[in-house]
Structure formats: structure tokens, C-alpha cells
C-alpha positions as CSV (number, residue, x, y, z in Angstrom):
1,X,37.7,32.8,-23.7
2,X,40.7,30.6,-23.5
3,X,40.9,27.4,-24.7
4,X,40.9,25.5,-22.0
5,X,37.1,27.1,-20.6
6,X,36.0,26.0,-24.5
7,X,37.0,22.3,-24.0
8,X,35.5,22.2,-20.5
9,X,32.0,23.9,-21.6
10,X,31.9,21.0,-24.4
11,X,32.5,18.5,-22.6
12,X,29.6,19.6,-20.0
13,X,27.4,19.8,-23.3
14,X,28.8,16.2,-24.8
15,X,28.2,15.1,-20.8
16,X,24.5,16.7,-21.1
17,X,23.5,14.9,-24.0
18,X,25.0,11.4,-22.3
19,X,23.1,11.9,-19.3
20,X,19.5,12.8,-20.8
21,X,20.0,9.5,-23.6
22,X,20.7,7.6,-20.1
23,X,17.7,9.2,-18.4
24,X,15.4,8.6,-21.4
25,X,16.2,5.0,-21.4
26,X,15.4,4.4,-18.0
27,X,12.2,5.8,-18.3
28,X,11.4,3.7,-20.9
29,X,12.6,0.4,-18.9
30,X,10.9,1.8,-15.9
31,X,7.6,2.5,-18.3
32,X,7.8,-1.3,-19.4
33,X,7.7,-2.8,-16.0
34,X,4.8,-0.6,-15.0
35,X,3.0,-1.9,-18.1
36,X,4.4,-5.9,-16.7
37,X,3.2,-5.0,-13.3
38,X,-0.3,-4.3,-14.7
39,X,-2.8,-3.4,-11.9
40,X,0.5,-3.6,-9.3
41,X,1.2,-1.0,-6.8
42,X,3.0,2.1,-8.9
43,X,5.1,2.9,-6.0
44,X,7.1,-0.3,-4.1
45,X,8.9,1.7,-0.7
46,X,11.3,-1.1,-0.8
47,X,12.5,-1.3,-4.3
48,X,13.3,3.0,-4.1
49,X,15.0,2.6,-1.0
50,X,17.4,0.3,-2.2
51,X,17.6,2.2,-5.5
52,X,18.8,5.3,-2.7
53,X,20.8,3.4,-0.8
54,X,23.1,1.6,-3.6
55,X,23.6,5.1,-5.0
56,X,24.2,6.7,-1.4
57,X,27.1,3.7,-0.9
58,X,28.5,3.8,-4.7
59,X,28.9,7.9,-5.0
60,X,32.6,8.5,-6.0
61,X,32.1,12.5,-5.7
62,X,32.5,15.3,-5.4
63,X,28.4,15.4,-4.9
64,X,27.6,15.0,-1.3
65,X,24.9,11.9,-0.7
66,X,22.6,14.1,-0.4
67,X,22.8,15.5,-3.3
68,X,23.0,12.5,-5.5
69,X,19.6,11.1,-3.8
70,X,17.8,14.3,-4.5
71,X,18.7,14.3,-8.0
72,X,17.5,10.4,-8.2
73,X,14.7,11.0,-6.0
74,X,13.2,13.6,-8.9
75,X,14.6,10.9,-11.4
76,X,12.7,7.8,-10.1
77,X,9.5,10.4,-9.5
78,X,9.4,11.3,-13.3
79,X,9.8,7.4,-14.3
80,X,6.8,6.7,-11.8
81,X,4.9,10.0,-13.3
82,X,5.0,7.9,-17.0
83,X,3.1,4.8,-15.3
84,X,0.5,6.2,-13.1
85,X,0.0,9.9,-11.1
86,X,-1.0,8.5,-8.4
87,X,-1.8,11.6,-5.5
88,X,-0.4,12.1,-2.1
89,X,-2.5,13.7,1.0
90,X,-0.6,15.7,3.2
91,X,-1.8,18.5,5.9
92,X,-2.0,21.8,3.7
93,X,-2.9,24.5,2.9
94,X,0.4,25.3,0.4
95,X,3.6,25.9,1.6
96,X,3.3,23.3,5.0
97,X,6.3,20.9,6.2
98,X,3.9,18.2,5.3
99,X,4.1,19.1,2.0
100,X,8.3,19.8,2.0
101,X,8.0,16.2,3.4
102,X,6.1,14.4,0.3
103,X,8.2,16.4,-2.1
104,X,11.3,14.7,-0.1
105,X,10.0,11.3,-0.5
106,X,8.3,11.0,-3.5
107,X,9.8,14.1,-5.8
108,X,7.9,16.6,-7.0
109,X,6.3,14.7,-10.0
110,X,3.7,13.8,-7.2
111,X,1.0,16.2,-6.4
112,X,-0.3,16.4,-3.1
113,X,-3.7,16.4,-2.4
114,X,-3.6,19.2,0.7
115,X,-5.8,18.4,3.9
116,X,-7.8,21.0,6.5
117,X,-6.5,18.4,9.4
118,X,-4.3,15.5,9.9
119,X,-7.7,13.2,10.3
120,X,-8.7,14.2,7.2
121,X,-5.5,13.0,5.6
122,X,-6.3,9.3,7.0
123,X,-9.4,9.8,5.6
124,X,-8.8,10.3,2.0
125,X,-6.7,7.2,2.0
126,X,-9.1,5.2,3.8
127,X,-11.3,5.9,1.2
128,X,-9.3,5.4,-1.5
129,X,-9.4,9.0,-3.1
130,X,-5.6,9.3,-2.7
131,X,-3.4,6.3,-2.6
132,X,-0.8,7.7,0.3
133,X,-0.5,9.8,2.8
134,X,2.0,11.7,4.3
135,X,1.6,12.4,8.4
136,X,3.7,13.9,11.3
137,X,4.6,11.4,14.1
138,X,7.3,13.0,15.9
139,X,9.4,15.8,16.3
140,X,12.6,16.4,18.1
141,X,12.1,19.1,20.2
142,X,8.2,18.8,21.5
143,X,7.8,14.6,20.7
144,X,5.0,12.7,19.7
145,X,1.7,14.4,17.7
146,X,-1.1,13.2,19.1
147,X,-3.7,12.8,16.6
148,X,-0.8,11.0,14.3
149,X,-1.0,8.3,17.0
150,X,-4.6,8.2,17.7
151,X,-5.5,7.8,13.9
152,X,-2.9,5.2,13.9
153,X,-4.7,3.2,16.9
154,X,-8.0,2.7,15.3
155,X,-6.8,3.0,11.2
156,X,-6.8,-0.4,9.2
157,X,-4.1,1.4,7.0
158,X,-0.5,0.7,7.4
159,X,2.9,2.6,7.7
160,X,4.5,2.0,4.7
161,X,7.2,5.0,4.7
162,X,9.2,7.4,6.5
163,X,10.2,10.9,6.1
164,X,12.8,12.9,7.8
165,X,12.7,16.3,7.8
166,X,14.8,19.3,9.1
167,X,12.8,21.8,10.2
168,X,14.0,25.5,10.3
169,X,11.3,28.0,11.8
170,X,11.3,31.3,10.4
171,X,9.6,34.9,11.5
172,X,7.6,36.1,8.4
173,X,5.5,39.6,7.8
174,X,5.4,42.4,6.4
175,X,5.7,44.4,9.4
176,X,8.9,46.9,9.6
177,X,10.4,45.6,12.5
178,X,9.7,42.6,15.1
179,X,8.8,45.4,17.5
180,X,5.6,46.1,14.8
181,X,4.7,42.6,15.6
182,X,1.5,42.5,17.5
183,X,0.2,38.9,16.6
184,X,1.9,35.5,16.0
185,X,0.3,32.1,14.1
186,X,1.6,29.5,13.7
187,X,0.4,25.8,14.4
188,X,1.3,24.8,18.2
189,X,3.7,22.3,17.9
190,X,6.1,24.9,16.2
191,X,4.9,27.8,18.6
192,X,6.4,25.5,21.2
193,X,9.7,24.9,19.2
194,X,10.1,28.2,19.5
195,X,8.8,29.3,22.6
196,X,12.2,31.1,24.5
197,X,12.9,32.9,21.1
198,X,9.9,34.2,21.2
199,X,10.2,35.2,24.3
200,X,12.9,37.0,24.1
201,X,12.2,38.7,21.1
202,X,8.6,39.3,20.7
203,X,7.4,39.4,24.5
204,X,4.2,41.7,24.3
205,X,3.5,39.7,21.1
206,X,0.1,37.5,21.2
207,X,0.7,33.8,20.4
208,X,-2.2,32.2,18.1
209,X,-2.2,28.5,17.5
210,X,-3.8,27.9,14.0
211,X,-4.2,24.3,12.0
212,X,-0.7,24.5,10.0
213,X,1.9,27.0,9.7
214,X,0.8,27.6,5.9
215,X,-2.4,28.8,7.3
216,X,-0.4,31.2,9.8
217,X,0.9,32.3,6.7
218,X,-1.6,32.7,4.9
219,X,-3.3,35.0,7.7
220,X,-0.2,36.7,8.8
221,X,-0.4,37.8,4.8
222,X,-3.8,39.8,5.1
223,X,-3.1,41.3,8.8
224,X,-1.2,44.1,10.0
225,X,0.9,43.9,12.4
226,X,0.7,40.2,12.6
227,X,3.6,37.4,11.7
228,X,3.6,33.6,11.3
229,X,6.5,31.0,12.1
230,X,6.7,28.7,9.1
231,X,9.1,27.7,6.6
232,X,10.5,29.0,3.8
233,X,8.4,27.9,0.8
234,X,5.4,29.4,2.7
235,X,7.1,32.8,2.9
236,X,7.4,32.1,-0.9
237,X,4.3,30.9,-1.6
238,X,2.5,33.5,0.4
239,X,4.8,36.5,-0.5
240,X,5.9,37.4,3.0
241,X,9.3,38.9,3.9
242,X,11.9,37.1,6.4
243,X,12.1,39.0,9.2
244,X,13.6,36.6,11.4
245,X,15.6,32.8,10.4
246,X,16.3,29.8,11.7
247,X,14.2,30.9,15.4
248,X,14.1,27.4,16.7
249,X,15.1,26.8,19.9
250,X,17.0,23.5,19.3
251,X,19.4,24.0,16.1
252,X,18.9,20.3,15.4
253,X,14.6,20.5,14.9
254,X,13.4,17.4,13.0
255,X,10.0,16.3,12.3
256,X,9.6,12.5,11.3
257,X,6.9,11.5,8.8
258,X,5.0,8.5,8.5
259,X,3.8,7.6,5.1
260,X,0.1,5.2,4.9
261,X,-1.2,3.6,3.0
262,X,-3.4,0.5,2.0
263,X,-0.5,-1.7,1.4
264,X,2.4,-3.2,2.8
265,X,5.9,-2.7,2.4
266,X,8.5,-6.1,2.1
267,X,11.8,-6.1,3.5
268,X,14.4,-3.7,1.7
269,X,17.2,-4.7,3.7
270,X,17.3,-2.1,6.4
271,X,13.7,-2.1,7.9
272,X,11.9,-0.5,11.0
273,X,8.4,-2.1,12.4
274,X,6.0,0.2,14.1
275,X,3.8,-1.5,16.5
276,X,1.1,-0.8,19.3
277,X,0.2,-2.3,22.1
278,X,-1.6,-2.5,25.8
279,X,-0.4,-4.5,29.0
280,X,-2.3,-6.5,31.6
281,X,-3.1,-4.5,34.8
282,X,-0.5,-6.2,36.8
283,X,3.1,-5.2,38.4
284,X,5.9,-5.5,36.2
285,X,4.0,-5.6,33.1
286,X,5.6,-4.2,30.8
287,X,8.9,-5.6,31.8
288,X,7.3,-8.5,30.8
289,X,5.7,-7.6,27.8
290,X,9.3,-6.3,26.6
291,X,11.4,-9.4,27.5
292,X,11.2,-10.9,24.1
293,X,13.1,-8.4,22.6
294,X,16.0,-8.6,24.9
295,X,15.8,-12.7,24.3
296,X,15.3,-12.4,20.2
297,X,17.9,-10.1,20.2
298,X,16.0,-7.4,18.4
299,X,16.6,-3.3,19.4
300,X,13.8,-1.1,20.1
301,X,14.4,2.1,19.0
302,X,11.6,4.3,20.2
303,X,8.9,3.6,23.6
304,X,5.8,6.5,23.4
305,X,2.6,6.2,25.7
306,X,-0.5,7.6,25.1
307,X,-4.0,7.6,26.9
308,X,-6.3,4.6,25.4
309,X,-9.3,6.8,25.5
310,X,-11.0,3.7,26.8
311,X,-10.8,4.1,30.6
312,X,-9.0,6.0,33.0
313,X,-5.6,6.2,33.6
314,X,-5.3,3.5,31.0
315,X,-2.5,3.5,28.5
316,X,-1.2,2.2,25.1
317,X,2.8,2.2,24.0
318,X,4.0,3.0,20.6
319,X,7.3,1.0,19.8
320,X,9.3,1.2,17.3
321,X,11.9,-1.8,16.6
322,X,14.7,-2.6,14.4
323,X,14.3,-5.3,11.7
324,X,11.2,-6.1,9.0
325,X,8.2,-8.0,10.7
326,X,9.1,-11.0,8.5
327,X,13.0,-11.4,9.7
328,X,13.0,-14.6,12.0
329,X,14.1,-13.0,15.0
330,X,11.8,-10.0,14.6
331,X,8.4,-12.8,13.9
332,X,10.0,-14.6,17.1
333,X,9.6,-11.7,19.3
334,X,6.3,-10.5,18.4
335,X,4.8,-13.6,18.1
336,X,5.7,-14.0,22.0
337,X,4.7,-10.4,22.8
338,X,1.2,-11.1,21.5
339,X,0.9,-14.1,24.2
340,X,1.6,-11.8,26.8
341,X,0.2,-8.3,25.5
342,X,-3.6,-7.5,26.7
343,X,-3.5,-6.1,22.5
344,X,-1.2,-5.6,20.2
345,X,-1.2,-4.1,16.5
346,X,1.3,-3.9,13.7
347,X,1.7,-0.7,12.2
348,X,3.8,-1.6,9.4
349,X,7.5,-2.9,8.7
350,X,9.2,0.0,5.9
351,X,12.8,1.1,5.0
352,X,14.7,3.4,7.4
353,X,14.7,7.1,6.2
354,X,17.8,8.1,4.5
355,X,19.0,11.3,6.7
């Protein structure tokens, strides 16, 4: 060993030793607020993603961004692990991208309370069982999920979070070949993500929508002859070969989380507002309803409908705008919407996802 690889290697030890005295003492500064904070919220969405961000702007290298707020994600999940273990719902079973997404956000110091259905997920936080929760809302390639939205309608809980996820399908089983495959589960949206794959590669194949891709993988595990699309850590969990990666259609697949929960989150400094709303029944409504936006000078960033499931042919929008619910021009605009909008209902204002 020359000398040169000796001096490195020590002063990778000598830099190990620096780093976990550094680490120790901010979880013992991060313990004594938690004890200050007393029965305050354990996790503030603002205060982490400025913690993120700061790091994100200040990294000298050669560790990609990504990197360096991975590492600190798992740091600041361990600090918040010493004050309170507070749970996280998510749809389940094991190995979902619901569960990839919590992990994401909150590290892996927080265990996830796994859900039979995204309603269920609402539910647990509703009743206080879990403090958060940890939903789909969108996805690149096939938009909006549905129940997401109509649980967000009627919830009293608020966004607080969000999550944004690649999402790389995969062909799992532990048939030979994909010509062996006779069966295919997965959940539907992902089905559809990878519809023209699947037809061209497993035509005769039968297509089986189940609740979650963990669950197709989980069934695909006990079948012969059958396969599941899902992600990685399912194949893991659930011992099941790759026979197939990366099958989505659209290179660029991303699902977008929302995290709920019972509180809300103040500005951070880069902020999104979720809101939902309902017109009067008269021509150029919504026009109108969307005027103050253009006035204020605030950007909407996202425009979903969705039936009311009050009446026929009757609709609400999902909108998504840039700016906390509290900045002046923001509180300007929606004050003025809600004097023109048949009903209208704030979501949540919460820090952008970093990428």
C-alpha cells in the first residue's frame, strides 16, 4: 500500500470521526428544541424545507444536490426520531410508490403505517391514529387520481407537503420468459403508464387492475405464469426477478404526492397553495372567477376539473397557485375569488418539492 492511499484512508477515518461529533451535536440541539417546543408539532414542513434548500444552494461538491439532501433528509429524520416517532399512513401493502414517497420526504426513521386504500389513508389522519399522510395527486403520464381529489373535497385536513417522485415501472416474476407470462397486476394507473409496452410485448397477456402495485406483487409472487408492474423495492421485498425495466411509456413518469395533515404549514420562502373551487352557472364564469390572478399578479400553476358528485354535469376545479396563502398578493387574489366563486376551499399553502 503506498503511502500516499495510507494518508488518504486516514484522513477519511480523522474526516469520519469529525462528521459523527458534528452529527451527535446536532441531535442534541435538535433534541433540546423538541423538549422547548413542548406539545409543538415534531415535524414543521417549512423549517426542513429551508434546511434543504440552503444546503441545495451552499453545496461546493463534488456531491450532486441530490445527494447532499438525501443524506440530510436521513439526518434531520434521525434528529426528529429522538423527539417524537410520530407515524406516517401511506397506501401499502410493502414495497408501494407511496411508501418510496414517505421515505423521500420524511427519511426512513419514519415508519409508515400501510393502508388497504387511499380513503383509508385520510381516515387514519382524520382520526388522529397517524399524524400524516402521504397520498397520490397526480402523475405525468395518466393525470389526476381521483379519489386523491375527492377526499380532498370533503376532508377538513389540509395539504401540508409535497412529494415528487420518479416512477420507473418494471416487469417482475418468476416466469422464464415474457412469453410464460399469462397474467399481469398491477394497480390501473400504472397499467395505463404502460399500456403500448405491454402491448407490444405481452399481447395475449391478461391485464388485472389490483389496489397497489405491492399487492400485484405480492400475488404475481404465489402464481404461475403471472407478473406484476411495480417498482423496485417490491421486487425486493417480495423476492421476484426483473424480467423487464424501466417499461413506461413516457421516460419522464412522475407521480406527485400530497402530504395531510391536521396542521398548517407557514411560509418557507418558496410556497404553492392548493385550492378548490365551483363557478356560478353563467357564461364566462370561470374567466371571471380567474381574473384576480391575472390582476394580483399571482401564476397558477396547475387547472384540474372533476365531477361535483352533486348534480349533473356539474363541476369543481382544482388550482394550484404560486405563493403562500398569507403573501399580500396571494390573500388579495383569493379574497376576491371568494366574492365571485359559487364555493371555494383552501387546501393548504406548503414548500415546493425539491426535484
Amino acid at each position: 500500500m503506498s503511502d500516499e492511499l495510507k494518508q488518504l484512508r486516514s484522513r477519511i477515518d480523522a474526516l469520519d470521526q469529525e462528521i459523527l461529533r458534528l452529527i451527535s451535536e446536532r441531535a442534541a440541539a435538535a433534541h433540546a428544541i423538541g423538549k422547548l417546543k413542548g406539545d409543538g408539532p415534531v415535524y414543521r414542513p417549512e423549517r426542513e424545507a429551508q434546511v434543504l434548500r440552503q444546503l441545495a444552494d451552499r453545496n461546493p461538491g463534488p456531491l450532486p444536490d441530490q445527494a447532499v439532501m438525501y443524506l440530510f433528509t436521513e439526518i434531520i429524520s434521525a434528529c426528529r426520531a429522538l423527539e417524537d416517532a410520530f407515524s406516517v399512513a401511506c397506501l401499502g401493502p410493502k414495497g408501494t410508490f407511496s411508501e418510496e414517497a414517505v421515505i423521500k420526504h420524511f427519511g426512513s426513521q419514519a415508519p409508515a403505517t400501510l393502508c388497504g386504500s387511499i380513503d383509508e389513508v385520510f381516515r387514519a389522519v382524520e382520526a388522529g391514529s397517524v399524524g400524516y399522510g402521504v397520498v397520490p395527486v397526480e402523475n405525468s403520464t395518466e393525470g389526476a387520481v381521483g379519489r386523491t381529489l375527492d377526499n380532498l373535497l370533503s376532508t377538513p385536513l389540509k395539504i401540508c407537503g409535497e412529494v415528487v417522485l420518479p416512477v420507473h415501472q418494471n416487469l417482475l416474476s418468476r416466469a422464464a420468459s415474457m412469453a410464460a407470462v399469462k397474467r399481469v397486476y398491477s394497480h390501473a394507473q400504472s397499467l395505463a403508464q404502460c399500456s403500448r409496452w405491454l402491448s407490444q410485448n405481452c399481447p395475449r397477456a391478461e391485464l388485472v387492475p389490483v389496489a397497489s402495485n405491492a399487492e400485484a406483487a405480492r400475488m404475481a409472487a404465489t402464481e404461475a405464469g403471472a407478473a406484476a408492474i411495480a417498482g423496485h423495492s417490491a421486487a425486493k421485498h417480495y423476492g421476484l426477478p426483473v424480467l423487464a425495466a424501466n417499461i413506461e411509456d413516457e421516460p419522464n413518469n412522475t407521480t406527485r404526492f400530497a402530504v395531510i395533515s391536521r396542521q398548517e404549514a407557514p411560509p418557507s420562502g418558496n410556497d404553492k397553495t392548493s385550492l378548490v373551487m365551483s363557478t356560478r352557472n353563467i357564461p364566462g364564469a370561470i374567466h371571471e372567477l380567474l381574473t384576480p390572478l391575472a390582476r394580483c399578479g399571482v401564476s397558477m400553476t396547475r387547472l384540474e376539473s372533476r365531477p361535483s358528485r352533486t348534480g349533473l354535469w356539474e363541476y369543481v376545479f382544482f388550482v394550484d397557485l404560486e405563493g403562500h396563502q398569507t403573501e399580500d398578493k396571494v390573500a388579495r387574489a383569493l379574497d376576491e375569488m371568494r366574492g365571485i366563486a359559487a364555493f371555494l376551499k383552501i387546501l393548504g399553502s406548503f414548500p415546493v418539492a425539491a426535484q
